[in-house]
C-alpha positions in Angstrom: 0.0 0.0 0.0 2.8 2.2 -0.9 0.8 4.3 -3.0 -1.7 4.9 -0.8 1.2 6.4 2.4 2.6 8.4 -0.9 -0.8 9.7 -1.6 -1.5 10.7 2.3 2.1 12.0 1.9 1.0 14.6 -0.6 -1.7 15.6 0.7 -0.2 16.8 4.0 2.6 18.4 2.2 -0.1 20.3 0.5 -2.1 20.9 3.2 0.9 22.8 5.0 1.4 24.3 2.3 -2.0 25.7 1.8 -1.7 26.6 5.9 1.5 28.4 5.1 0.1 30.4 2.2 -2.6 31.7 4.3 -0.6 32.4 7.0 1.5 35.0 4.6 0.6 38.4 6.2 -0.8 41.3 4.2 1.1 44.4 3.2 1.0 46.3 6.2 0.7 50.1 6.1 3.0 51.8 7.8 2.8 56.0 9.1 3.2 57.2 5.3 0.1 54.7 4.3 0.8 52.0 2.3 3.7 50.8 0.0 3.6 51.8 -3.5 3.4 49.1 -6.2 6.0 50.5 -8.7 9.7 52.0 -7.6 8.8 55.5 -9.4 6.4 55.4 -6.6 7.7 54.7 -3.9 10.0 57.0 -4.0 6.9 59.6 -5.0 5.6 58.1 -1.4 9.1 58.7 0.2 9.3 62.2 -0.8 5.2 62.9 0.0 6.4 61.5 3.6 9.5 63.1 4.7 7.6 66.7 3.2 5.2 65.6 6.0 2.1 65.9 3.1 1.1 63.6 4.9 0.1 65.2 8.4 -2.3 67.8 6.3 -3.6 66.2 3.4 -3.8 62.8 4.6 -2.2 59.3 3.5 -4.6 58.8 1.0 -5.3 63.0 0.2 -8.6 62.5 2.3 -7.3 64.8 5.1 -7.5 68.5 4.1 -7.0 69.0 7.8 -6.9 72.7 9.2 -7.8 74.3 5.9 -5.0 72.4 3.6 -6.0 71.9 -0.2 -8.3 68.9 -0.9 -6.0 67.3 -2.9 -8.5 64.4 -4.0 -10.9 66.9 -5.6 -9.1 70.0 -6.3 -9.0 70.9 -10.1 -5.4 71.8 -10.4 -4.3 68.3 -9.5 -6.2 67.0 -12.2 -5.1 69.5 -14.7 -1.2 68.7 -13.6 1.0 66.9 -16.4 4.3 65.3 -14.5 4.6 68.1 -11.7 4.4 71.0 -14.0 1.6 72.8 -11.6 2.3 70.6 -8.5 6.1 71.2 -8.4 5.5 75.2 -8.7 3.4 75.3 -5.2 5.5 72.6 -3.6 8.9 74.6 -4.2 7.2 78.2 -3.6 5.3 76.9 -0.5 1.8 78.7 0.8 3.2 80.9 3.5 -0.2 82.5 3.7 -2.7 79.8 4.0 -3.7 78.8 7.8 -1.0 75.8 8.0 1.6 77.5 6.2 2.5 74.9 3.6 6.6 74.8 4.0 8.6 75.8 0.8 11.0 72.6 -0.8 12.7 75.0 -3.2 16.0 72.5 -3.4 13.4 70.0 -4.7 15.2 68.1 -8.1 12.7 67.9 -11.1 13.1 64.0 -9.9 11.9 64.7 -7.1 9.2 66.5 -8.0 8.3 64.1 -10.9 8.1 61.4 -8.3 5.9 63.2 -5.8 3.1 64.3 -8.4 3.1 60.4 -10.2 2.2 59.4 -6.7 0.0 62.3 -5.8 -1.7 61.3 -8.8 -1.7 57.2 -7.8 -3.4 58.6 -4.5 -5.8 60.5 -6.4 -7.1 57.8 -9.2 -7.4 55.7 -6.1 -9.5 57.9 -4.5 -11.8 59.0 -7.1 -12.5 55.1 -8.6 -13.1 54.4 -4.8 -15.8 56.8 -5.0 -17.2 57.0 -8.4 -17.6 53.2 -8.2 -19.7 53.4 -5.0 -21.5 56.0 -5.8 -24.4 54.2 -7.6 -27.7 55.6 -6.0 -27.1 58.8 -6.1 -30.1 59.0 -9.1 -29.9 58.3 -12.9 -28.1 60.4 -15.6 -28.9 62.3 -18.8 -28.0 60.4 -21.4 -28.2 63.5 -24.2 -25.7 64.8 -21.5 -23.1 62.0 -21.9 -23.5 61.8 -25.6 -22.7 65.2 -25.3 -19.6 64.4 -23.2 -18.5 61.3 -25.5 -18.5 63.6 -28.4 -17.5 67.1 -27.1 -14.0 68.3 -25.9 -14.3 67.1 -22.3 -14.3 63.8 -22.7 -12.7 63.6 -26.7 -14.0 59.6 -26.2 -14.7 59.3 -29.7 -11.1 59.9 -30.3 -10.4 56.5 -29.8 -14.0 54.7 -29.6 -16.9 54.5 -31.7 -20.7 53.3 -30.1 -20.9 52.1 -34.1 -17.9 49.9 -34.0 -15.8 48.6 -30.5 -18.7 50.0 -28.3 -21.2 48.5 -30.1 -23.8 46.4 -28.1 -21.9 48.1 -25.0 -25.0 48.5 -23.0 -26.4 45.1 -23.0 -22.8 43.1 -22.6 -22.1 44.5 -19.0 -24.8 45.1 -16.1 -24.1 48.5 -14.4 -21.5 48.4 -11.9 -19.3 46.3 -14.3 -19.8 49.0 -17.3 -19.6 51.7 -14.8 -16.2 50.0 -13.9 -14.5 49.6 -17.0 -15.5 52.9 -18.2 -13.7 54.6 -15.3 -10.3 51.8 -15.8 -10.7 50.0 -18.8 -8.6 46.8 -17.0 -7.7 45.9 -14.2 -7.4 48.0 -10.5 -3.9 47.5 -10.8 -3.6 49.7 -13.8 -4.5 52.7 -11.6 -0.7 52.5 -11.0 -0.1 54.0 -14.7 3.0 51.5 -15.3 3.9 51.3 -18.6 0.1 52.4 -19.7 -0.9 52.9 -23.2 -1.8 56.6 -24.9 -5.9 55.2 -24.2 -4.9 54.0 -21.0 -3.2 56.8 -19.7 -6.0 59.2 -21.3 -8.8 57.1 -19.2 -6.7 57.8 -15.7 -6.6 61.6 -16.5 -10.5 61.7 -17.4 -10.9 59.7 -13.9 -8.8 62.2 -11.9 -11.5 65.5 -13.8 -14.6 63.5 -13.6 -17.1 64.9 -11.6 -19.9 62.5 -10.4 -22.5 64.0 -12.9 -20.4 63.2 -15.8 -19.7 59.5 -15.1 -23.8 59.6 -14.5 -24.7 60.9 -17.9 -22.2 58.9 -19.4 -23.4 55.8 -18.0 -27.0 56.8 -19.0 -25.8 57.2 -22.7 -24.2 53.9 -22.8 -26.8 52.0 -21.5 -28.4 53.3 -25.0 -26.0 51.4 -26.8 -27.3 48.2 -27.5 
C-alpha cells in the first residue's frame, strides 16, 4: 500500500502548504500609508512622507485637515501633467494659508516628478473608490453624456466608436461592471499607470476630472448602446 502512504504523503505536504500560504501576512501600512506598487512610486511616497504631506492632506489625500487643499478633488491636480503645476506650489510653498505649507525649493525635477506620479496614484485611487460606489445617487442624462462622449471634455470618440468597439456596450455588462470599466478599462492594478498605453493613460486623466455627474450621464448614454 505504498501508494496509498505516498498519496497521504501529498496531501499533507499540500495541506501545509496551503496553511502556510494563508498564513502569509498582508502588506501592512506603515505611518506614510501603504507601499507603493512601482519604484517610481515609492519614491513619490518617500518624498510625500518626509515633506510631511502627509500630516495635512492625509495618507490617501482625504485629510485636508486645518484648511489644507483637498487634494482628492481639487481641479489643479487634475489638470497637472508630471509636476508641472504641482512642483511650482510645492517649491514656492503657501506661506499665507492657515498651515503655512513649507517651501521645498532644493526639490530636483526627480523629485518632484516622483511626488506628483504618486500624488496622482493617490488621487485615481480615491476618485475610482468613489465614483464606483456612488451608484444611488439618481440616474443620468443620457443626451448629457453623448454630449460628453462627443464634445471636448471627454474627446472619447477619439479612440471609440458606439458604431464599432462600443457596439452592443450597454447590453454586454450590467451597471456596476460597465460603470467600472468605463472609469479603468482593465484591471485595478492599472491605476498605478505603469507602462500604460496613450488610451490607457487618457482614461486615468479623465478619472482624476470626472465629476460624479459626468460618469452619470455617461453611463446613461451607454446604457443606449445596444
Amino acid at each position: 500500500m505504498r501508494w496509498i502512504s505516498s498519496i497521504r504523503a501529498i496531501c499533507v505536504l499540500a495541506m501545509l502548504a496551503g496553511a502556510a500560504f494563508a498564513q502569509t501576512p498582508d502588506v501592512k501600512r506603515d505611518a506614510g500609508g501603504y507601499p507603493a506598487p512601482t519604484p517610481k512610486l515609492e519614491r513619490g511616497r518617500t518624498v510625500y512622507v518626509i515633506s510631511s504631506c502627509h500630516f495635512c492632506h492625509g495618507i490617501d489625500l482625504t485629510g485636508a485637515a486645518m484648511g489644507a487643499a483637498d487634494l482628492l478633488h481639487l481641479p489643479m491636480v487634475g489638470s497637472d501633467e508630471d509636476g508641472n503645476l504641482i512642483g511650482a506650489i510645492v517649491r514656492a510653498g503657501l506661506p499665507n494659508l492657515q498651515t503655512a505649507m513649507p517651501q521645498y525649493p532644493d526639490y530636483t525635477p526627480q523629485q518632484i516628478s516622483d511626488l506628483a506620479a504618486y500624488i496622482h496614484y493617490l488621487r485615481r485611487q480615491g476618485r475610482y473608490r468613489e465614483l464606483t460606489g456612488a451608484t444611488g445617487e439618481g440616474a443620468g442624462d443620457a443626451v448629457a453624456g453623448a454630449a460628453y462622449f462627443n464634445g471636448a471634455a471627454g474627446k472619447c470618440n477619439g479612440c471609440h466608436s458606439v458604431a464599432g468597439d462600443l457596439a452592443g456596450i450597454g447590453a454586454k455588462y450590467e451597471a456596476s461592471r460597465l460603470r467600472s470599466r468605463l472609469l479603468v478599462p482593465g484591471p485595478e492594478s492599472a491605476i498605478s499607470g505603469e507602462g500604460a498605453s496613450a488610451g490607457l493613460t487618457a482614461h486615468l486623466k479623465l478619472l482624476e476630472r470626472y465629476g460624479d455627474a459626468d460618469v452619470r450621464n455617461l453611463m446613461a448614454y451607454l446604457q443606449t448602446v445596444k
